[in-house]
N, C-alpha and C positions, 0 to 999 in steps of 0.2 A: 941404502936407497929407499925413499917414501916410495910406499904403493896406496894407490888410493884405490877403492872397493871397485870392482872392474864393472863394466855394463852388462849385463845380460839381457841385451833386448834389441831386436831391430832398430835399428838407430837410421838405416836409410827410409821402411818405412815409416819410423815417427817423423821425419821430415817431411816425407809428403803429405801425410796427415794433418802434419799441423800449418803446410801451404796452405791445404782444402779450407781450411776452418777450422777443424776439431779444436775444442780447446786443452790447455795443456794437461789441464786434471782428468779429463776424459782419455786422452792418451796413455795416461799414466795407468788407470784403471785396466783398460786395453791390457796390460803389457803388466798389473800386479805389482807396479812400483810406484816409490813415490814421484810427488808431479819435481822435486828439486834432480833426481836422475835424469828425470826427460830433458828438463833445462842444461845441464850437463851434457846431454849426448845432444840435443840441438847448437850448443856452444860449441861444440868439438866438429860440427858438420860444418861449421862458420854462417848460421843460421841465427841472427840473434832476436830472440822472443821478448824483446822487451824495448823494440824501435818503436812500439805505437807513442811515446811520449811524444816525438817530434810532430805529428800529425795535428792538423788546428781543425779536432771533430766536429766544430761548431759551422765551421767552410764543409767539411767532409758529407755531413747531415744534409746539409743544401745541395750539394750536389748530391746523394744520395736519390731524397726524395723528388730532384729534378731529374731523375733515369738514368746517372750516370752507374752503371757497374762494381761491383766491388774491384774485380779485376782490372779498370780504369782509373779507381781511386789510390788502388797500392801505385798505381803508374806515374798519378801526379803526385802524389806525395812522398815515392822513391821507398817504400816498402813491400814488406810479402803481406798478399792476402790473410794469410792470419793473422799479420800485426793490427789489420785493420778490423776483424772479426772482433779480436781480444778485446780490443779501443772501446769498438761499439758497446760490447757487453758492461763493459765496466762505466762506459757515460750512459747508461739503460737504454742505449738506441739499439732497436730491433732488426735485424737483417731478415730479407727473403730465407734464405736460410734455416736460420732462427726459428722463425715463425713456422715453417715446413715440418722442422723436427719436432718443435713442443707439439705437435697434432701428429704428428709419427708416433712420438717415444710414449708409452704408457709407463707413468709414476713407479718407483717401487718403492716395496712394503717401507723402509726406511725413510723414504721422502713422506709420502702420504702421513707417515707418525708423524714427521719434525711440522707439515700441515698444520693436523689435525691440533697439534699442541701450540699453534703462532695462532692458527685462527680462533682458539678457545679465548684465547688471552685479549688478542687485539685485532678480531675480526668482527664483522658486521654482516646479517643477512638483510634483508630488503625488498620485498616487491614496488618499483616504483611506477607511479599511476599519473601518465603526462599529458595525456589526453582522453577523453571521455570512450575510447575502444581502446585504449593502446597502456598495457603493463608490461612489466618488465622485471622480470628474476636479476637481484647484483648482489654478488657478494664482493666482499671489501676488505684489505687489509690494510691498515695506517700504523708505520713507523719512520723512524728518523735516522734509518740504519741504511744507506742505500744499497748497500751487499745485499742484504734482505730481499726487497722489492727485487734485484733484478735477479736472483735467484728465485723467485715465484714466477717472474715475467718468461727466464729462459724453458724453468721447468713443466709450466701451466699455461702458459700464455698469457692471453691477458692485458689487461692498457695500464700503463701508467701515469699519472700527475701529481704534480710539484702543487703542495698548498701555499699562497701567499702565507707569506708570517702576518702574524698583528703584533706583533714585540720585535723587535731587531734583537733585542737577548737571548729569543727564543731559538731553538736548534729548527732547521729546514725539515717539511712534513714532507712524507710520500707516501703516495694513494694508491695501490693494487686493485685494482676491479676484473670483473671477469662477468657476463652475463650468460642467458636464456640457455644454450644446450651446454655448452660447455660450462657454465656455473653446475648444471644440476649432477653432469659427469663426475664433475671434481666434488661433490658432495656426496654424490653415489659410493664414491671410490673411498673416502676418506669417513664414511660413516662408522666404521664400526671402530675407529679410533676418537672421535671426537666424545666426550664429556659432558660439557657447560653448553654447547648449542645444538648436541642433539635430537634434541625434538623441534626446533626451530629449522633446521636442515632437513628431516623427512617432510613437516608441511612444505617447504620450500619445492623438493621432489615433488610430490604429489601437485603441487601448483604448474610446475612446468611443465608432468606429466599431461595435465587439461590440453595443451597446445596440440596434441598427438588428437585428442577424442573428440575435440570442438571446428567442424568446420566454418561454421559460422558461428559469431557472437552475437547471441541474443541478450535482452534485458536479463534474462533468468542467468546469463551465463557472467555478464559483469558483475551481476549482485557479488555470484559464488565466488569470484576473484578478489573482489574488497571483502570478501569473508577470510579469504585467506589471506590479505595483507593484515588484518586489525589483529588476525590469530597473532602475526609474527610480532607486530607492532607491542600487542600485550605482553608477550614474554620478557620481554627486556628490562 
């Protein structure tokens, strides 16, 4: 008789877990196994984790951001909440949810490395100056990978967008940004592994820091702000 490696792991609740949302890799973590076990013992509950295909996220997103529910959306589209969870993540649409946890969850040391090592490579820091009182801290990360981006978007928060092509042979660009407290957080947190934009990231801090000790903008206080935009500016 075949024996296949037996389960060792709650299997009623990783099904409820992964109704809630959770995703399957986070499950997996949970529970020290890998995420194809969890898929296994979610098959054998007659739970199948991989119905978001049926789903048309492009309809789903519009009723999304018109108030419809997640829980209303598995209704009309005849799946479980987490198929719809899973869908989002992977088309980089963001869920209430979503957006709760990356301001819950604080980074760990492993995340902040693989960071600190994406943003060395193919990030960008920025103060941007749009109106004659009004700057603004962005960091930025552009790749072509879209696993990428929504692994930043889930982990950090954060916005995303799609850059038009100028070539149709060219591969589809994706934009990470992240602004004002939450930029200087994630640069706080990620400093002592970054490299190549090191010092461009403590000015950054220190620039955002002014928000805290400046009630009012004065001329003396814009000057000091385009001081620290042209510092970044020159680094590059």
């Amino acid at each position: 008789m075949k024996r296949g490696r037996p389960i060792s792991f709650d299997i009623e609740k990783s099904a409820d877990m992964y109704k809630n949302g959770i995703p399957i890799q986070e499950i997996a973590n949970n529970f020290n196994i890998s995420a194809t076990t969890i898929y296994n013992g979610l098959n054998k509950s007659k739970i199948n984790p991989n119905r978001q295909n049926k789903v048309d996220y492009k309809k789903a997103e519009k009723l999304y951001n018109r108030g419809k529910s997640v829980k209303e959306l598995s209704e009309i589209f005849n799946v479980t909440k987490a198929a719809i969870y899973e869908g989002f993540r992977k088309k980089g649409i963001v869920s209430n949810f979503d957006r709760a946890q990356a301001i819950l969850r604080e980074p760990t040391q492993k995340q902040l490395i693989y960071f600190a090592g994406l943003f060395d490579g193919e990030g960008s820091i920025n103060i941007l100056h749009k109106k004659p009182r009004y700057f603004s801290l962005n960091i930025a990360i552009t790749n072509t990978n879209i696993q990428v981006i929504n692994w930043l978007k889930y982990n950090f928060n954060g916005h995303i967008r799609i850059s038009n092509k100028q070539n149709l042979k060219h591969k589809t660009t994706y934009n990470w940004t992240s602004t004002s407290i939450q930029a200087r957080k994630l640069l706080e947190q990620s400093l002592p592994y970054l490299i190549i934009k090191k010092e461009q990231a403590i000015i950054a801090i220190e620039f955002q820091k002014r928000f805290y000790r400046c009630n009012t903008i004065t001329n003396k206080e814009i000057q000091r702000r385009f001081e620290f935009k042209n510092r970044i500016e020159s680094m590059r």
